[in-house]
C-alpha positions in Angstrom: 107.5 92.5 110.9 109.4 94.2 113.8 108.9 97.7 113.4 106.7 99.6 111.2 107.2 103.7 111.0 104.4 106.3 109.9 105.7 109.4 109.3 105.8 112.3 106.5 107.5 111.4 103.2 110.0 114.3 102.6 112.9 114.3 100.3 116.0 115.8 102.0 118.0 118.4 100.1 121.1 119.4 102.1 123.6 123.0 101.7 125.6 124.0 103.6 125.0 128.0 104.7 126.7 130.4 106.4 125.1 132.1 109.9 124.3 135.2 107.6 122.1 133.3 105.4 119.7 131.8 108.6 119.5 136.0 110.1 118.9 136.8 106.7 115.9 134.5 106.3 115.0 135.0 109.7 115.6 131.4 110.7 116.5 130.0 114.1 119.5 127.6 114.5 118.6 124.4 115.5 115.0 124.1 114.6 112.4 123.3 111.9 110.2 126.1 110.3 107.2 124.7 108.1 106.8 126.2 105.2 103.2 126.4 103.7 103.9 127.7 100.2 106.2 125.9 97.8 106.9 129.1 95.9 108.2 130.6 99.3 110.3 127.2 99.8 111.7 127.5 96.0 112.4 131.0 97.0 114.9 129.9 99.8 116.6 126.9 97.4 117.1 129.4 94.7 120.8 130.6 95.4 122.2 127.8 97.3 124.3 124.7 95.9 122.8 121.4 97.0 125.2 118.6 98.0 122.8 115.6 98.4 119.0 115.0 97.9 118.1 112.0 99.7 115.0 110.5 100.7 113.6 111.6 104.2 111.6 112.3 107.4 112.6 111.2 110.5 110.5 108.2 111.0 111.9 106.9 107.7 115.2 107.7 108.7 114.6 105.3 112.1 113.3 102.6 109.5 116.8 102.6 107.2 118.8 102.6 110.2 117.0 99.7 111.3 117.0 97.8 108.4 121.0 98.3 107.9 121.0 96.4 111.0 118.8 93.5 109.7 115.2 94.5 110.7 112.5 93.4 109.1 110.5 96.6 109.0 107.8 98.7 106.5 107.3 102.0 106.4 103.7 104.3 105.3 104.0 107.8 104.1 102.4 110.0 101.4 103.7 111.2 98.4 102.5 112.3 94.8 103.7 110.6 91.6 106.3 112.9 90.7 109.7 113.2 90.2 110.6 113.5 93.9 108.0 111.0 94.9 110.3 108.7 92.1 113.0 109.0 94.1 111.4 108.7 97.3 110.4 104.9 96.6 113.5 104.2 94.7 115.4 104.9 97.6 113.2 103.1 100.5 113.7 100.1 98.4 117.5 99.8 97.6 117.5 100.1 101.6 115.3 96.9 101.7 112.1 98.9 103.2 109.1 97.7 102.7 106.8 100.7 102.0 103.3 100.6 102.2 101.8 103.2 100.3 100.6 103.1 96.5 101.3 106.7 95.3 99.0 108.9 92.8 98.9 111.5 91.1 98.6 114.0 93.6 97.6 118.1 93.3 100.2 119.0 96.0 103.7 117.6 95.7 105.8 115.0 96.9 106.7 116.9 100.8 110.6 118.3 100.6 112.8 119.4 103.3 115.9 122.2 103.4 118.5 120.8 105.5 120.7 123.9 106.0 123.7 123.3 107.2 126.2 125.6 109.4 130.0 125.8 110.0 129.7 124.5 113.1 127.8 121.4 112.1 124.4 122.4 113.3 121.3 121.8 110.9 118.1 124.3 110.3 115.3 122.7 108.9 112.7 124.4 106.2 109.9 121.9 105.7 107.2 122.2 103.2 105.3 119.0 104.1 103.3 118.8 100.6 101.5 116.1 100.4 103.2 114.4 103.3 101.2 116.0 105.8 97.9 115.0 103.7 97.9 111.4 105.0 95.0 110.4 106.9 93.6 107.2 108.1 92.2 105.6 104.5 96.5 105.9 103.9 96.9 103.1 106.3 96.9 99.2 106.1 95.6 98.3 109.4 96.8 94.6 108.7 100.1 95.5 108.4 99.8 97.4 111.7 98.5 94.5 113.6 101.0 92.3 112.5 104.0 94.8 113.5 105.8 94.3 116.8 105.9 98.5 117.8 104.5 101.1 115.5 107.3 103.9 115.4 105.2 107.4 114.6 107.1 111.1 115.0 105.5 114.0 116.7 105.9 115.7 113.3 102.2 114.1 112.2 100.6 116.1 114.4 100.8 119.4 112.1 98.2 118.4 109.9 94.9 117.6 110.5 94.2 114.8 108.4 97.4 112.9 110.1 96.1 113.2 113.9 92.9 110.8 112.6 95.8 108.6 111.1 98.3 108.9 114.4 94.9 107.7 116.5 94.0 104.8 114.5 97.5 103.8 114.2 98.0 103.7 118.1 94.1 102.0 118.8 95.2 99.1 116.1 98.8 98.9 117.4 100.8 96.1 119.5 103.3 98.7 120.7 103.5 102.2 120.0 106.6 104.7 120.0 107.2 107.9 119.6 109.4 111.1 118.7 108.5 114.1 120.1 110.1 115.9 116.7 111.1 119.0 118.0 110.7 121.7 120.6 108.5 124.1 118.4 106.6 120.9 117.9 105.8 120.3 121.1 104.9 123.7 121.9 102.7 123.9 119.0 100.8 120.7 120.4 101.7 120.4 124.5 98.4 119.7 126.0 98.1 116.7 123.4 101.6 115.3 123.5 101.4 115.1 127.0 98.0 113.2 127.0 100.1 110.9 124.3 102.9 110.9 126.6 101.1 109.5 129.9 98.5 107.5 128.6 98.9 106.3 124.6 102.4 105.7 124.4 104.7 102.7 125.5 108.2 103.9 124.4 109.0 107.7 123.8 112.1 109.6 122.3 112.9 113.1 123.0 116.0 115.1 123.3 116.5 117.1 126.7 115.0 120.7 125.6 111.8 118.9 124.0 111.1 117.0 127.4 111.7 120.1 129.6 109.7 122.2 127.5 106.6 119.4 127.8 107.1 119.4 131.5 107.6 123.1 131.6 110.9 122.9 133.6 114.6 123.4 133.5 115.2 121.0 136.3 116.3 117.5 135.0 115.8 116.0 138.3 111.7 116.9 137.9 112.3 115.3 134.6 113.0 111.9 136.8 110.5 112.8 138.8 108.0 112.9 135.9 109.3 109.8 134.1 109.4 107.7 137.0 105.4 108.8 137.8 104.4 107.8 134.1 105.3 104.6 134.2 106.4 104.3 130.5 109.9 103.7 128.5 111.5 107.7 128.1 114.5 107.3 126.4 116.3 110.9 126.4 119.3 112.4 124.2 120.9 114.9 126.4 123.9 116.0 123.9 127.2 115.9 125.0 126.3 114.9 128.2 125.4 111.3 126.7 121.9 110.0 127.2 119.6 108.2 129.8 117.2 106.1 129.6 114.3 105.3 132.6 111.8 102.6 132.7 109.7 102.0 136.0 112.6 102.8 138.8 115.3 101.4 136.7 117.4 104.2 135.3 120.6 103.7 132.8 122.5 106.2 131.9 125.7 106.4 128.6 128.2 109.2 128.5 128.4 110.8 124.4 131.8 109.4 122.3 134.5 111.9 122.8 137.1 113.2 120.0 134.3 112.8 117.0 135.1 114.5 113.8 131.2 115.9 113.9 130.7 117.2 110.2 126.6 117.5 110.1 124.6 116.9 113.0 121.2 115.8 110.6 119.7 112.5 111.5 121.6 112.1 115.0 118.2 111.6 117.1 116.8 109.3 114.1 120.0 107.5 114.3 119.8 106.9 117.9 116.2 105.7 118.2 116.7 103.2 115.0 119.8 102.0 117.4 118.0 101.7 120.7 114.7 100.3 118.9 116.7 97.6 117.3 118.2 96.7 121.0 114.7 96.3 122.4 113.0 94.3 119.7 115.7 92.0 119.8 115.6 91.7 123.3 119.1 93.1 124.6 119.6 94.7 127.7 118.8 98.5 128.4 122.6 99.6 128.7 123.3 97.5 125.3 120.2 99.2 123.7 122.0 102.5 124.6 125.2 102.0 123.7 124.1 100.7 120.1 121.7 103.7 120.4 125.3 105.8 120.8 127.2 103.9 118.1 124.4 104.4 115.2 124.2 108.7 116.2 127.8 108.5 116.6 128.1 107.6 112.9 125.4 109.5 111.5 127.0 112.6 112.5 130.6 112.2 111.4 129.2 112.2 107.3 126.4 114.5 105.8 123.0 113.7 105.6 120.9 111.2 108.2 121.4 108.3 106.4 124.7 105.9 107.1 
């Protein structure tokens, strides 16, 4: 198999919003605020009209996006044997996923996430992780693992105790291991750890241009070089409209973003891009082609609603 993703199992349920609504709820544009209690998440769903529920979570995402381009790939998240969890399955396997997880009856339910999105395009995230962020390390099938190219695993994991046991025996029992740092709140929540991942665990990492200054603790994108180059690992970076870069060893490659898109909801852009430049690498085209398919796939995602093409 090319590429298998860990990652949490959530079931995407997209509105649109108006800027009032986030103040209101005391949410901040642009990021992703867990929630802990699923009355407090029903709470937030209760007057809002939902456009499309859709199975989720970034990894997972990545793993469609691959396998609309051919991939062979598997995917291991937790969810309960519920309604949601139904749907979950159903739609990782009419995308020709192969998911690795038998689901059970669970306590806690299947994980759900509020994609709320704003006139100007932007998505806020309300997560309630359920029993998503319950996974640990009995969850996982180490043969499958072993016998996947790169193990694709999102920053996201690390919220939960229970996942960072699964995250480290993922990475000791992978081939090649890659990574999304998730989110800037997500790496501030974890720094000291994502940057031991960053330097000495990880082979290929994705982040957007705000999450890698914030791990650095710098506004400087030229220390971000610096920093890359010193690492010696593959740091793939999405830098909005200001295209993206990508720097391996000394060799840097850089792609401006498409002009004159109708963007309509920006959810799933960063997912889209590393399913794009993952599929470049495993099969084995050139950096600058692994960006600009990178490009294409984000470039889709956001011209439609929802991070799935």
């Amino acid at each position: 198999m090319k590429i298998l993703g860990i990652g949490n199992a959530i079931v995407d349920v997209i509105c649109k919003v108006n800027d009032d609504y986030l103040s209101k709820n005391k949410l901040e544009k642009g990021t992703m605020k867990l929630i802990f209690d699923d009355k407090e998440f029903q709470k937030l769903l209760a007057d809002l009209k939902i456009i499309k529920t859709v199975s989720g979570g970034s990894v997972a995402n990545s793993i469609v996006g691959l396998s609309q381009l051919g991939n062979s790939v598997g995917f291991i998240g937790k969810i309960s044997d519920d309604n949601f969890g139904a749907k979950y399955e159903d739609g990782l396997k009419k995308e020709n996923v192969n998911f690795f997880y038998s689901k059970k009856n669970e306590e806690i339910p299947t994980g759900t996430c509020l994609i709320l999105v704003t006139p100007d395009s932007e998505r806020t995230m309300c997560t309630y992780l359920g029993i998503s962020g319950k996974i640990n390390e009995n969850d996982l099938d180490t043969e499958v693992i072993k016998k996947s190219e790169i193990v694709f695993l999102e920053g996201y994991l690390w919220d939960e105790g229970d996942a960072k046991e699964a995250f480290n025996k993922a990475i000791i029992q992978a081939n090649k291991v890659a990574m999304s740092l998730s989110d800037k709140f997500c790496v501030d929540r974890h720094k000291p750890h994502f940057l031991d991942l960053v330097k000495n665990k990880l082979d290929i990492i994705f982040a957007n241009e705000v999450e890698i200054n914030s791990l650095i603790d710098t506004n400087d994108f030229k220390e971000v070089i610096s920093f890359a180059k010193k690492i010696d690992k593959h740091l793939i970076i999405t830098r909005g409209d200001k295209g993206a870069i990508s720097i391996y060893k000394n060799e840097i490659n850089e792609i401006e973003a498409k002009n004159n898109l109708k963007i309509i909801d920006l959810t799933g852009a960063g997912d889209l891009f590393a399913a794009g430049y993952l599929h470049g690498f495993v099969n084995n085209l050139s950096i600058k082609e692994c960006l600009i398919k990178a490009t294409d796939m984000s470039s889709k995602v956001i011209q439609q609603i929802g991070a799935r093409l």
